[in-house]
N, C-alpha and C positions, 0 to 999 in steps of 0.2 A: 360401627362394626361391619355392617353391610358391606364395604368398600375394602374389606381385608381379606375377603375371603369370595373364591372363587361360587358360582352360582350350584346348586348341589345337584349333582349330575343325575340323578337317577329320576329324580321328577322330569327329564325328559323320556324316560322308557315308558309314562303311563298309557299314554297311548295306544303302545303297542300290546302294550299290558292286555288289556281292552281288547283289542283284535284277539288276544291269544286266547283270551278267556273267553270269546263266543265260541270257541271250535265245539261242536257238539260233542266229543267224546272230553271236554275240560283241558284246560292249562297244562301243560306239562314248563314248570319254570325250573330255568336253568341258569338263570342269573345270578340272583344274588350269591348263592354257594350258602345258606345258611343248613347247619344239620338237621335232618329229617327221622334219623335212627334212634332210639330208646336212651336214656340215658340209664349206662351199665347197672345193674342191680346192687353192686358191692359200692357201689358210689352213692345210691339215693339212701342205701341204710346210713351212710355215715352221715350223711347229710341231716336226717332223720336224726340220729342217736345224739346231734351235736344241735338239735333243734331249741334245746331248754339252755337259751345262751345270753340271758339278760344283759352281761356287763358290755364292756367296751372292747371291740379287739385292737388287738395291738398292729401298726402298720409294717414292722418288719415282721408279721406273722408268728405263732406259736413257734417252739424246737423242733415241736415234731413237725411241720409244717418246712423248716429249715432244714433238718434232717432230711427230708422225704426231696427236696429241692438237689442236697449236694449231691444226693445218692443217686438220684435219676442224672444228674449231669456227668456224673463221672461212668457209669452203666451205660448210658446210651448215647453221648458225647463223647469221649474217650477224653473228657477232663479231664488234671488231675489236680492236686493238691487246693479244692474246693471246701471252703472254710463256710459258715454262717455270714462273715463280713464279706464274703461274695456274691450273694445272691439278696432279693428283694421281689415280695411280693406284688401284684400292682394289679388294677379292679380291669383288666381286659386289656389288651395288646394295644386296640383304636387308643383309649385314652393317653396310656403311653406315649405313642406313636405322636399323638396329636399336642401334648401338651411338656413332652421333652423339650423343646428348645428352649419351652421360657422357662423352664425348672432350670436348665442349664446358665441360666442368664446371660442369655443369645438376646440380639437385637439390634438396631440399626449399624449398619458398620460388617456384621459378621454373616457369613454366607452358610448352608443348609444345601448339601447334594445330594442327587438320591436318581436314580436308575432313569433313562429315557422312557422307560415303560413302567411305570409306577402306581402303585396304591397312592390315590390319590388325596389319601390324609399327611404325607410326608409334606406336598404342599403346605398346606391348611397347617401343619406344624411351624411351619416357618413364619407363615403370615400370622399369625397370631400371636410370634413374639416380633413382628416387625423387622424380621430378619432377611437376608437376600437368600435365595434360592435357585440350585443350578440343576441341568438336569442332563446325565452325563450318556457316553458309553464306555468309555472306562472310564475309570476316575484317577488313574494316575497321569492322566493328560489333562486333568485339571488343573487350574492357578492354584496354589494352595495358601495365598497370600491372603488372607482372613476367613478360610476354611476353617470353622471348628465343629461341625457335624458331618460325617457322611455314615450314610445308610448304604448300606449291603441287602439284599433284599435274594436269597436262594433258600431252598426252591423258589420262584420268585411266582409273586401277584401278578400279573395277572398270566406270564408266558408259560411256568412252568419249567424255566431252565433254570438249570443246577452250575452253580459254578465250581471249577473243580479246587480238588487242593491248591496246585503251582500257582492257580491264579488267586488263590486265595492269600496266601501266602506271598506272593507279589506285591498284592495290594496293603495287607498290614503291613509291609515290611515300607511300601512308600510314605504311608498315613503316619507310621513311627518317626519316621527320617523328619517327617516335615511337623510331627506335632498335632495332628489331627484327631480327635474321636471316632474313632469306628464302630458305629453301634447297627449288628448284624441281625436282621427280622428275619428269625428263621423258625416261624411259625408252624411250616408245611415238613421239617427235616425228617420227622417219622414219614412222610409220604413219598417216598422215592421209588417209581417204578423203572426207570431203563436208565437208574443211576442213582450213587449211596450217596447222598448226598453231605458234603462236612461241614462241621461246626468251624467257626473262627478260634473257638475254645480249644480246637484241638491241639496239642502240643507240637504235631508236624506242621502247624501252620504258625502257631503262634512261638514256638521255640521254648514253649515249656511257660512262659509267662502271658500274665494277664494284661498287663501292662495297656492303657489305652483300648482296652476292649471291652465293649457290652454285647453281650448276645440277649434277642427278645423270644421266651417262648412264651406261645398258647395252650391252653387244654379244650379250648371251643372246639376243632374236628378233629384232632386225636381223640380225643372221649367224649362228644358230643355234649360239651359243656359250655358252648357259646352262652346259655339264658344263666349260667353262672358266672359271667366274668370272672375269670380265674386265669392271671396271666403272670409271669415272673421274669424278672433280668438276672441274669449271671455274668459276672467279671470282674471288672477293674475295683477293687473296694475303695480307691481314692474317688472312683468317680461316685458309689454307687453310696458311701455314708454320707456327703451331702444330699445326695436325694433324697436320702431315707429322711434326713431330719426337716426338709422342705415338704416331705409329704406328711409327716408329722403333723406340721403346721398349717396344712391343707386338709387335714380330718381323711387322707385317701386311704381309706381301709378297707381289707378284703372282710367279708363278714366271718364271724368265727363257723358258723355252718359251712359256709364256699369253702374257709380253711380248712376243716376235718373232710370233707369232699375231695381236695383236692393233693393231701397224704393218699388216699385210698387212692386215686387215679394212678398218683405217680409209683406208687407201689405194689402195683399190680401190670402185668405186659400181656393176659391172657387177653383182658377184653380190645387190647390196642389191634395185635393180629387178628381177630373178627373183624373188628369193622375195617382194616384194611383189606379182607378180604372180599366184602360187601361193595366197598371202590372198586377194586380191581375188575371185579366185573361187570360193573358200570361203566368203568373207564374204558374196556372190554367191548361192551356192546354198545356204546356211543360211537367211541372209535372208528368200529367197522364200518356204522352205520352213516356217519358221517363222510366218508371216505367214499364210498359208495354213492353218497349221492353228487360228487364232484366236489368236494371240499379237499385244500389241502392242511394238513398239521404241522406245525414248525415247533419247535423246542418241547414242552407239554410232555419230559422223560419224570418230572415229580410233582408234588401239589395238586389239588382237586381238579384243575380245571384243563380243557382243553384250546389251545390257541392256535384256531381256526378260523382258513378265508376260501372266497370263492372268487377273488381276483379283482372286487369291486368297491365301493362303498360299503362299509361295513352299517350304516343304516338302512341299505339296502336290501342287505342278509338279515336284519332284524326281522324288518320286513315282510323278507321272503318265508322266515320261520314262523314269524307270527300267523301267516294265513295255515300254515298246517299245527298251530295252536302250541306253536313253541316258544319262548322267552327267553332270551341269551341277554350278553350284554354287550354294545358294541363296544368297542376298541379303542375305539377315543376317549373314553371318559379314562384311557391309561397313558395316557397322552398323546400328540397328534401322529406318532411315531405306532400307533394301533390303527390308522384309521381306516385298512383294511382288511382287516380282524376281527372277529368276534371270541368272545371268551364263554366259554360253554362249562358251567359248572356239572362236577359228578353227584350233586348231593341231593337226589330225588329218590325216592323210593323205588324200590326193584318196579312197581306196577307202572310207575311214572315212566322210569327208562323205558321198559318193552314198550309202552303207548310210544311214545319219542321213535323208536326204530321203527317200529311199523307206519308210524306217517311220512318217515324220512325214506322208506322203503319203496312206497306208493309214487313219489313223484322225485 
């Protein structure tokens, strides 16, 4: 197994870790991107009320749980004619992500593409069903001769750029031509700040059908429900009822508490505008303050994080942040097409941020 799967990147940040965490005034970590803010009140009561749940839940999830699914797709997607055989519940987006291909019955012979600058569990998908792996900048310039995965990844991991409709719509209309799965992780699409980010689900892009498409949403930083694993596919029901019945057979179930959790999330938009509002000013005063200290931003207009250089080795700038007790992540662990970048997540608490701008102020 060892030999399938690339070395896990982040055990190389411990180090720095270390550095960051002697600064006298403590760590300010910007790395990982994991949420920091309160999990919404209207979400722990469900959670709560749906506590006394002895039996077995089911892996296409409860009605209301489907219901609560088509209803946010069609409201905040502009999908439309989204049925129950369209969607599918699933225990976190990484899992997903990581264990699509062989659910797919991908494997030696068949190839897995996915963005130059990637979350690097799109790899780790591939190699674990033994499949070949490309990694693109566009992907209509790819072979498509035993192409049957590609990932779409906007707002994207680690950059922050949004891709727009035309090219949206470009690219399913090539994936269709040639026979390809387009399955789009657009985990961050609530998070678009200097651009609306679109769905592949959209009818101006997809022409009104599903045909050939999955889109992958999250609730971990839209509602601060990453320690819930609460994640869902919407699209193609050719593709998405054999999954349902392969995850059957895999026991992959959301818990019946995550399910009534995860109705109230999708069913409510008050608390989604708060904590975007909580980003934005994070996003706000990082920004500036990075800016300021000779750093420049490239793409970073949606999604948490900011993608940032100083012109050099991106373990350099690890480096340079950790001695004033900061933690980023460098650029390379998003492939070698980062490696003079750092990705600077928004998910720190306001007290966190202001420390961060005042060290980044000083020098």
């Amino acid at each position: 197994m060892r030999d399938r799967l690339p070395a896990f990147p982040w055990d190389k940040l411990e180090p720095y870790k270390a550095k960051a965490a002697a600064h006298p005034d403590g760590i300010v970590d910007l790395s990982v991107g994991t949420p920091v803010d309160p999990v919404p009140d209207l979400i722990q009561k469900a959670l709560i009320d749906a506590a006394d749940s002895p039996g077995y839940p089911t892996v296409w999830g409860t009605p209301a749980l489907r219901d609560a699914i088509t209803g946010w797709a069609e409201r905040r997607l502009g999908a439309r004619d989204v049925t129950h055989r369209h969607v599918l519940p699933v225990v976190g987006s990484k899992e997903l992500v990581a264990w699509l291909p062989t659910q797919l019955g991908l494997g030696p012979g068949d190839t897995v593409a996915y963005p130059r600058l990637a979350y690097p569990t799109y790899e780790v998908g591939a190699r674990l069903a033994r499949a070949g792996y490309v990694a693109y900048d566009d992907p209509t310039e790819l072979d498509p001769a035993g192409l049957r995965l590609l990932w779409l990844n906007s707002p994207s991991n680690p950059t922050g750029r949004v891709l727009g409709k035309e090219e949206l719509t470009r690219i399913v209309a090539w994936a269709r031509r040639h026979g390809v799965l387009v399955v789009s992780d657009e985990c961050y699409i609530e998070l678009g700040w200097e651009a609306d980010p679109v769905s592949v689900l959209h009818p101006d892009v997809n022409g009104g059908s599903h045909d050939g498409l999955v889109a992958v949403h999250s609730l971990s930083k839209r509602s601060n429900l990453a320690g819930y694993r609460a994640a869902f596919l919407v699209g193609d029901p050719a593709v998405l009822g054999p999954l349902l019945e392969i995850r059957k057979h895999g026991g992959m179930m959301t818990s019946a508490p995550t399910q009534a959790a995860v109705v109230a999330a999708l069913s409510d938009d008050t608390h989604l505008h708060e904590q975007r509002e909580r980003y934005a000013a994070r996003r706000t005063a990082l920004r500036e303050a990075l800016l300021a200290h000779g750093f420049r931003i490239e793409h970073s207009e949606a999604s948490l994080y900011l993608w940032a250089t100083r012109d050099e080795s991106c373990w350099a700038t690890v480096d340079h942040l950790a001695d004033l007790g900061i933690l980023v992540a460098p650029g390379d662990f998003y492939g070698p097409a980062g490696e003079r970048f750092v990705r600077v997540a928004l998910t720190a608490t306001d007290e966190r941020v202001a420390a961060a701008t005042a060290r980044l102020a000083r020098r």
